[in-house]
C-alpha positions as CSV (number, residue, x, y, z in Angstrom):
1,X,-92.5,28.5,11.3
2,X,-88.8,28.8,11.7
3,X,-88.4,25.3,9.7
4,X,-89.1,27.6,6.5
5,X,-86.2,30.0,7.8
6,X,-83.8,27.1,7.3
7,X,-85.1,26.6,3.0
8,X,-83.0,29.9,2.0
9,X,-82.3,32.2,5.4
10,X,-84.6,35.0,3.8
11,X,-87.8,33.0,2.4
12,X,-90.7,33.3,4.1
13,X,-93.3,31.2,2.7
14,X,-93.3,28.1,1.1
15,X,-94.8,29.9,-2.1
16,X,-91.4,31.7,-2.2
17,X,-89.6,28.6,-2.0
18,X,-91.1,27.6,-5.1
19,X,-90.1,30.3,-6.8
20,X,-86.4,30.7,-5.3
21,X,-86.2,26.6,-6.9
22,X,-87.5,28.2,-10.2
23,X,-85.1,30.5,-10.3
24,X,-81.8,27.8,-9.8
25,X,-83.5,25.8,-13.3
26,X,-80.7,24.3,-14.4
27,X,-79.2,25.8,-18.0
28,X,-80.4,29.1,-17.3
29,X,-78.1,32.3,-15.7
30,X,-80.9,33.9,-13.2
31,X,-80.2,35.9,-10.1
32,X,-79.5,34.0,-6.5
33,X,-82.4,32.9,-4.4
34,X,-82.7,35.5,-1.9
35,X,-79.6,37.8,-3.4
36,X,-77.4,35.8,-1.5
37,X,-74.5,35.8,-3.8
38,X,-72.6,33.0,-4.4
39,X,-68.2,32.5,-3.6
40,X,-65.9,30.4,-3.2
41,X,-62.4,30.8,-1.6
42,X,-59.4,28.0,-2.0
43,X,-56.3,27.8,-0.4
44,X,-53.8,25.5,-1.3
45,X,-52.3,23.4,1.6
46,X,-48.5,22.6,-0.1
47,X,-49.7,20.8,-3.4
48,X,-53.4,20.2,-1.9
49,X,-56.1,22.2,-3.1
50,X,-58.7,22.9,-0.8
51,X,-62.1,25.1,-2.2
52,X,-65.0,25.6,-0.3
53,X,-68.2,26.9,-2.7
54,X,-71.5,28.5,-1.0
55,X,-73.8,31.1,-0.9
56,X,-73.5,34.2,1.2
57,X,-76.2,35.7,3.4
58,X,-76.6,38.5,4.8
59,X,-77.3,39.8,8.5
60,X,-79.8,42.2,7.3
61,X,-82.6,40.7,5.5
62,X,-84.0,41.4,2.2
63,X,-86.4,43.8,3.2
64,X,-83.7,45.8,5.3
65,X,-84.2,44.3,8.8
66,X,-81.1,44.6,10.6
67,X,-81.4,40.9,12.5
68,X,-77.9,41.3,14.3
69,X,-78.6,39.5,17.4
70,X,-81.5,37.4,15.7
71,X,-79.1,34.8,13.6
72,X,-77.5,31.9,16.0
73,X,-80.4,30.2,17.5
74,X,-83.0,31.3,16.3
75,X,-83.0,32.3,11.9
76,X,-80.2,29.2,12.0
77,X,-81.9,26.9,15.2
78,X,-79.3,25.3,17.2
79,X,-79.5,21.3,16.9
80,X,-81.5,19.7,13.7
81,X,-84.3,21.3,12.3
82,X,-87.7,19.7,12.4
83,X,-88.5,19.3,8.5
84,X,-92.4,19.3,9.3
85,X,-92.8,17.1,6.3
86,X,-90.6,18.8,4.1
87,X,-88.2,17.2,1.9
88,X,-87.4,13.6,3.4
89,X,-89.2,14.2,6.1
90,X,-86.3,14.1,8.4
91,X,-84.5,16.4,10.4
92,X,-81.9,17.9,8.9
93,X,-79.0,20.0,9.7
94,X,-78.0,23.4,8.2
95,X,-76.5,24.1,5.0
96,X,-73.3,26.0,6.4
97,X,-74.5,28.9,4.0
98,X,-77.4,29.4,1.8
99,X,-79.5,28.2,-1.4
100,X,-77.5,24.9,-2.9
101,X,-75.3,23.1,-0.8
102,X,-72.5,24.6,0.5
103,X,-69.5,22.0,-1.3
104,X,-66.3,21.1,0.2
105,X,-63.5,20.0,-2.2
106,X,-60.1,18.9,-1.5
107,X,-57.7,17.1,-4.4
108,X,-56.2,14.3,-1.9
109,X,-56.9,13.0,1.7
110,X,-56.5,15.5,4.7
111,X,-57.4,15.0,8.3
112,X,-59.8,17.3,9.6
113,X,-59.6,18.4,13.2
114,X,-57.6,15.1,13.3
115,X,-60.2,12.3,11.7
116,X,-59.0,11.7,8.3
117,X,-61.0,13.2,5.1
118,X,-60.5,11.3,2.0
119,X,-59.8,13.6,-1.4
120,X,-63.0,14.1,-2.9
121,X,-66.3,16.4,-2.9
122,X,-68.7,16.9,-0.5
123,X,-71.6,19.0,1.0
124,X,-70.5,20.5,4.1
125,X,-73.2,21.2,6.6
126,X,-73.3,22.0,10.4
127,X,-74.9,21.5,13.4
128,X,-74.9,24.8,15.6
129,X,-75.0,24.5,19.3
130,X,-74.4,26.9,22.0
131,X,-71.0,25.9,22.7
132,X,-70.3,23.0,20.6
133,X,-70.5,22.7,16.8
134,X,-70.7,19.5,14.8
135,X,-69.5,20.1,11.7
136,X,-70.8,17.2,8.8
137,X,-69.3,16.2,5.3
138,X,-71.7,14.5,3.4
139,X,-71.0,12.2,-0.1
140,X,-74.4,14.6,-1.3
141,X,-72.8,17.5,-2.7
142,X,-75.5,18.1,-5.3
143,X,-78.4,18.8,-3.3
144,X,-80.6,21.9,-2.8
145,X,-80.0,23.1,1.2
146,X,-80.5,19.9,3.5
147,X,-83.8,18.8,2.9
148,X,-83.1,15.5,1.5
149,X,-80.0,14.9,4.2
150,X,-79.5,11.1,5.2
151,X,-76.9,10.8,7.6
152,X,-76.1,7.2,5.9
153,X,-74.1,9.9,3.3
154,X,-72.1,11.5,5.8
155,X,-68.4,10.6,5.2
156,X,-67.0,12.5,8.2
157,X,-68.6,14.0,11.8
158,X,-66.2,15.8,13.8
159,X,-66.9,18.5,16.7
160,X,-65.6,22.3,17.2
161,X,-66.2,25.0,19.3
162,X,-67.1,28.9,17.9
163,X,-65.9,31.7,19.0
164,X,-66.5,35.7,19.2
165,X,-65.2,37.2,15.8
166,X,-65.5,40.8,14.4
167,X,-68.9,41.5,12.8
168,X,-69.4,40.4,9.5
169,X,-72.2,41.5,8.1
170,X,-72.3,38.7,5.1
171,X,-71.4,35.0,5.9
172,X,-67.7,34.1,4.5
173,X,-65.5,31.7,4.6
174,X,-61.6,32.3,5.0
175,X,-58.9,30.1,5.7
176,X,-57.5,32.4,8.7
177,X,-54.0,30.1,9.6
178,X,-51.8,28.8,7.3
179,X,-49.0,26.9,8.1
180,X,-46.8,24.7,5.5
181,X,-48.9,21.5,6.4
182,X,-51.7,22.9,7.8
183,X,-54.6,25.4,7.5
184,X,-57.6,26.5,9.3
185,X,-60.7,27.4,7.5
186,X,-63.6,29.5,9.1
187,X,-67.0,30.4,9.0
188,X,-67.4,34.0,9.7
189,X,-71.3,36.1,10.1
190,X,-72.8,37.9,12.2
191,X,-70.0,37.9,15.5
192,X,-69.7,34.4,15.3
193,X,-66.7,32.5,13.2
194,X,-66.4,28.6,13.6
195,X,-63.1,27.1,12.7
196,X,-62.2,24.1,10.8
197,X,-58.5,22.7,11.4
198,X,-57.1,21.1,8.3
199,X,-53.8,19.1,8.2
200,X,-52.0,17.0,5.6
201,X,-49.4,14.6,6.9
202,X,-47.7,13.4,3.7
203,X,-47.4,16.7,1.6
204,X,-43.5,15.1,0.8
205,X,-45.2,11.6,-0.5
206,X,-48.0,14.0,-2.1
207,X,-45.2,16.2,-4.0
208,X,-42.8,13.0,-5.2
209,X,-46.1,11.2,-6.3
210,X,-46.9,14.2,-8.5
211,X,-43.3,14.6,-9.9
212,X,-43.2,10.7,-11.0
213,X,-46.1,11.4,-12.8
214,X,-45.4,14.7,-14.4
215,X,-41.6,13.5,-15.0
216,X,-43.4,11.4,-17.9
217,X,-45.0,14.4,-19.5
218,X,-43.3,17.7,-21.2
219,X,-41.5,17.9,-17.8
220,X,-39.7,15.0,-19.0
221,X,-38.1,15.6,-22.2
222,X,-35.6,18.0,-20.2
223,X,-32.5,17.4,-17.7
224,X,-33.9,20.5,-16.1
225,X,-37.0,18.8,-15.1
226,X,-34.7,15.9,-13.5
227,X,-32.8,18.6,-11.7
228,X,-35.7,20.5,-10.6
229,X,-37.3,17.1,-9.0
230,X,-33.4,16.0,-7.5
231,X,-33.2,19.4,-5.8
232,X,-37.0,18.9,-3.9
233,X,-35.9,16.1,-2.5
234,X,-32.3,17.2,-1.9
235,X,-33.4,20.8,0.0
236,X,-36.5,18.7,1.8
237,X,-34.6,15.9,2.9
238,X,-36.9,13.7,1.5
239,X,-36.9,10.9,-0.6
240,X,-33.3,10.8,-1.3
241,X,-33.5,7.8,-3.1
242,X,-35.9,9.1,-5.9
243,X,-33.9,12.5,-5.9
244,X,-30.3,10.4,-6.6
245,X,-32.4,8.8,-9.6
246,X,-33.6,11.5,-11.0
247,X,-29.9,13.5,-10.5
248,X,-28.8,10.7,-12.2
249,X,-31.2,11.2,-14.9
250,X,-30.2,14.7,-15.1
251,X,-26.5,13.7,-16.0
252,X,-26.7,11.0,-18.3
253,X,-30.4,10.1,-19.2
254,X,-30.1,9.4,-22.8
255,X,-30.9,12.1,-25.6
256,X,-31.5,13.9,-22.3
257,X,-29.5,14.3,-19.7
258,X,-26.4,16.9,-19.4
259,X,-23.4,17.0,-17.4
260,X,-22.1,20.2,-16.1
261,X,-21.6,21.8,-12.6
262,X,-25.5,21.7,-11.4
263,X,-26.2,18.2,-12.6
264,X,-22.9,17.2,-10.9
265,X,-23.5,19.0,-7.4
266,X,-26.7,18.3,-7.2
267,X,-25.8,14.6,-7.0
268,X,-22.4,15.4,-4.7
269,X,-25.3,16.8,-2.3
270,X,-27.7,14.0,-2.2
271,X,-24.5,12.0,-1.6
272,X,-23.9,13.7,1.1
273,X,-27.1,13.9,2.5
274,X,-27.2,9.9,2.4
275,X,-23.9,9.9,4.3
276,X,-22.2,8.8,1.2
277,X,-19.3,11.4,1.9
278,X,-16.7,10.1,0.1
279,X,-18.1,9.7,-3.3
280,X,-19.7,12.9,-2.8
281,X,-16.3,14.7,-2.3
282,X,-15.2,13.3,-5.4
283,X,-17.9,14.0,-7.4
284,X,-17.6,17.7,-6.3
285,X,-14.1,17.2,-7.4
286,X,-15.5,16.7,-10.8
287,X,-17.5,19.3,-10.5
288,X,-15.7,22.5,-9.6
289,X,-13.0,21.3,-12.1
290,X,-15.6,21.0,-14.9
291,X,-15.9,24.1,-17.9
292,X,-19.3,24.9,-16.7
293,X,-18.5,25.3,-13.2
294,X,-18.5,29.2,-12.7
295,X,-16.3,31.7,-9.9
296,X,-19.4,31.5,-8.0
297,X,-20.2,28.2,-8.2
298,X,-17.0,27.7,-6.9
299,X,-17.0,30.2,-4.5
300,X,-20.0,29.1,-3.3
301,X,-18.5,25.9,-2.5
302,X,-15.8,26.8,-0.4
303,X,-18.0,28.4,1.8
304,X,-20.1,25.6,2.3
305,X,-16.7,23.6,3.2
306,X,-16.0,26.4,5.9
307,X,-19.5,26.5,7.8
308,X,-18.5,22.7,8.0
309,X,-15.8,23.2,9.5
310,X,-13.7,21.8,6.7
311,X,-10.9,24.4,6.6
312,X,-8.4,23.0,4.7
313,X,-10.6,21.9,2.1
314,X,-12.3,25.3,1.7
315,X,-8.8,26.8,1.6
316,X,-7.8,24.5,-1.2
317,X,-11.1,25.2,-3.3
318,X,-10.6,29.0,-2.8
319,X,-6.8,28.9,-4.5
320,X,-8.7,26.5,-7.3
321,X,-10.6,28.9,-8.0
322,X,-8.0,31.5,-8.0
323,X,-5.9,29.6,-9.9
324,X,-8.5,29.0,-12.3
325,X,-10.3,32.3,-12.9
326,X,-7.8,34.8,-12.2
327,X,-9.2,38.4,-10.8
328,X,-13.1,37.5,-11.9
329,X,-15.4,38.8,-8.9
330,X,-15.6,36.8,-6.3
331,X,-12.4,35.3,-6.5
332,X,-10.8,37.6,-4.3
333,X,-13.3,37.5,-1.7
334,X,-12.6,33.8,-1.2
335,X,-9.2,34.7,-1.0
336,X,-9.9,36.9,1.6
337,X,-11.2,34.6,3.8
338,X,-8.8,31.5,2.8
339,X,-6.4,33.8,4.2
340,X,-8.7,35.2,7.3
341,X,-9.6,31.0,8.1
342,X,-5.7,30.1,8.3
343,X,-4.9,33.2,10.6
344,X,-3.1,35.1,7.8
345,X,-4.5,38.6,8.4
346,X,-2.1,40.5,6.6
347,X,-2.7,38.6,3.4
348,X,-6.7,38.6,3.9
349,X,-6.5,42.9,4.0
350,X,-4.9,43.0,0.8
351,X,-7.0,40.6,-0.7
352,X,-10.4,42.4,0.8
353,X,-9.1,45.8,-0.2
354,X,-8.6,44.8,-4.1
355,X,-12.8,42.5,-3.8
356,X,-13.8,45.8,-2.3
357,X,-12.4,48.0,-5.2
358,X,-14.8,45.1,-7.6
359,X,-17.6,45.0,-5.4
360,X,-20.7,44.7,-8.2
361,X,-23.3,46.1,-5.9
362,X,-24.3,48.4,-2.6
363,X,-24.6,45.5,-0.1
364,X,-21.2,43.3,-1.3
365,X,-19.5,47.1,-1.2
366,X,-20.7,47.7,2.8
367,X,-20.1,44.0,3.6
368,X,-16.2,44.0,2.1
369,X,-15.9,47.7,3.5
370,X,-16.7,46.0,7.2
371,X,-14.3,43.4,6.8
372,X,-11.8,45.8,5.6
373,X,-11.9,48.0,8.7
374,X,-12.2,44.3,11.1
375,X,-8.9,43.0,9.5
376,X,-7.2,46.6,9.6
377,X,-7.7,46.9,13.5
378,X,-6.8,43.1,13.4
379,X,-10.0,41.7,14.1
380,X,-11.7,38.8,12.5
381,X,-13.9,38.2,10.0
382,X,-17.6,36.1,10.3
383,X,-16.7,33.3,7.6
């Protein structure tokens, strides 16, 4: 009667299903139908939650039966099983998993294997074939198994093929790729694993959605949560407009907002970014020059300026800083390579010679000492 295999993967009777229903009465804590355990694993995709919940069997039976060999096609039939009456009467597919539905959950849409999933919860269940799985998200999360399975529930069909995997000797899932916008997750028993590709095409509209929102909670009542939105958008490349808002906010939201050298640059580089250059080289004007702005926000600068190319403007920022903040660490460093950018070698040595004798740590000591012996054999200097 392998229809019964199909009501918990280790009853054997129908008089044990009765008693493995008992034993899931809801309000009471009693052991798992069958001891297969239940789990869940979640992976977040980005900001997108993804959880899959289920119960795990095992390849050896309760009774110690090693059925390795005995699971794909025949205890789990391939195609829909024959209900024989059962439950709806209709043939139904499996469970993906054991006892209760196994429940798919994900917080916002996703497309799955390239058909779009909208966020919500759903029983997951699969149709096994011999080469071809169809794997089925149904708006029924809350049943028991798939004995009450109407295919006028399913929310999504979409097909995928298995493939040999390492013997696991209880069903899991894992989530076995995982790439910034994308995931795979996989069933795993027996030496069988079925993947399930996962992708979300608007993580950037996902994250700016979310910071709207959360901007007008705690997150709010700070310039730093302005900042900290401005500079998503600003080192994504996204959404510039909402960033230069929120920068704005940052600066001179009232009650809230402060200006100093982050809120400042932070807005200079969404300038940029919107190929507003002038007003963003002014507004780093401001910034550098303001009392907040620190050597190595300064520094830092100039060294942007100089891997664009923008000698003369890094050289200029480099004496600022000089000018400005005397021997503090890294000034003469920047002087170092003011001079090494303008072809002054001479002037660069003796500048790296007295950073080197300042150097705060191991790795700026090596790094200065390299540059040291470069410019002595009159060599140059990576800027």
């Amino acid at each position: 009667m392998h229809w019964l295999t199909r009501i918990s993967l280790s009853i054997a009777s129908a008089g044990a299903l009765t008693g493995a229903l008992f034993a899931q009465y809801p309000g009471l804590t009693l052991p798992p139908s069958g001891k297969n355990q239940k789990a869940m694993v979640t992976q977040f995709i980005g900001p997108v939650r993804v959880s899959i919940q289920y119960s795990s069997p095992a390849v050896h039976g309760t009774d110690g039966k090693d059925r390795r060999g005995q699971i794909w096609g025949k205890l789990v039939p391939y195609g829909m099983a024959d209900s024989n009456g059962f439950g709806n009467g209709k043939p139904f597919p499996w469970r993906a998993g054991a006892n209760e539905n196994t429940v798919f959950e994900v917080s916002d849409d996703v497309e799955i294997e390239g058909k779009t999933l909208p966020a919500g919860r759903y029983g997951l269940h699969m149709i096994p074939g011999e080469d071809e799985w169809t794997i089925v998200f149904s708006k029924n999360s809350s049943s028991w198994g798939s004995f009450f399975y109407d295919p006028a529930d399913d929310a999504l069909r979409v097909t995928v093929k298995p493939h040999k995997n390492d013997y696991r000797e209880w069903l899991t899932y894992e989530f076995t790729e995982r790439k910034p916008a994308e995931t795979t997750a996989e069933l795993q028993w027996e030496d069988l694993a079925v993947p399930i590709g996962i992708k979300v095409n608007n993580i950037d509209d996902i994250y700016v959605t979310r910071l709207h929102r959360e901007l007008g909670s705690v997150p709010g009542f700070s310039y730093e949560g302005y900042m900290a939105a401005a500079q998503y958008c600003l080192n994504s490349n996204t959404h510039l407009e909402d960033g230069l808002k929120w920068a704005d906010d940052a600066i001179g939201r009232p009650f809230i907002g402060q200006e100093n050298f982050n809120s400042l640059s932070t807005k200079a580089l969404i300038l940029a970014k919107m190929g507003k250059q002038d007003e963003a080289m002014a507004l780093m004007r401001t910034a550098i020059h303001h009392p907040t702005a620190r050597p190595t926000d300064i520094h830092q600068y100039a060294r942007q300026l100089l891997a664009q190319k923008k000698t003369a403007e890094a050289v200029e920022v480099f004496k600022y800083n000089a000018e400005k903040n005397g021997d503090a660490w890294p000034v003469h460093v920047g002087l170092m390579r003011a001079y090494a950018a303008t072809g002054d070698n001479t002037k660069a040595l003796e500048q790296a010679k007295i950073a080197l004798g300042q150097a705060p740590d191991p790795l700026n000591k090596k790094s200065l000492e390299d540059a040291v012996r470069k410019l002595s054999s009159g060599g140059t200097i990576d800027q």
